[in-house]
N, C-alpha and C positions, 0 to 999 in steps of 0.2 A: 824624371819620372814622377809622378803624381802621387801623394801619401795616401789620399784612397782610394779605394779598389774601385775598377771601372763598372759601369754600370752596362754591363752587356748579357747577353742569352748565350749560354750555353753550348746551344744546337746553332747559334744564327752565323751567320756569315757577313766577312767585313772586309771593303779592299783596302790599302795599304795606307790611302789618306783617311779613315776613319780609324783605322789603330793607333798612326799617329797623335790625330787629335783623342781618343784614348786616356793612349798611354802617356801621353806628353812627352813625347820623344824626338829629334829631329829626324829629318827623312834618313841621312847617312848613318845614322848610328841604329834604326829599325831594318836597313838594308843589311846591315853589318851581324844584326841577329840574324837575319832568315838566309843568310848564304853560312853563318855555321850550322845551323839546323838544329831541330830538338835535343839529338843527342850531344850536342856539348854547350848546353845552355843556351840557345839561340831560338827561334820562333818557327815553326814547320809550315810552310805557307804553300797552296797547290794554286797553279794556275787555272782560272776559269775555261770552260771548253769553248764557250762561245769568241772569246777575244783574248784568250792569253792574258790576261792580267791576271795578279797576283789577290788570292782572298784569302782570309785567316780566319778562320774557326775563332768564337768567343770561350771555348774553352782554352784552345790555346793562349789567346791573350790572358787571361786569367792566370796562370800555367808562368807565364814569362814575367807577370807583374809581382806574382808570389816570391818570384826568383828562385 
């Protein structure tokens, strides 16, 4: 993980290889947040409506880099 804070928005939206590159995390251990989920310290991540992939809110990254 990266010693500073990522430089993202807020309100914006990111899919799972931009959190990545981020947070500086590998792919298995960012999958390994968003399947425990916000409430036991993991990443809340919703799938997009048009293709099912996975996007994360820049607040949340923020939220999960804080720890």
């Amino acid at each position: 993980m990266t010693t500073e804070p990522p430089k993202v928005a807020e309100n914006g939206l990111y899919s799972v290889k931009e959190a990545i590159e981020l947070l500086g995390l590998k792919k298995d251990k960012l999958y390994k947040a968003i399947k425990r989920g916000a409430r036991c310290g993991g990443i809340d991540a919703k799938p997009r409506r048009d293709n099912g992939r996975l996007q994360i809110t820049g607040k949340e990254i923020l939220r999960y880099w804080r720890g």
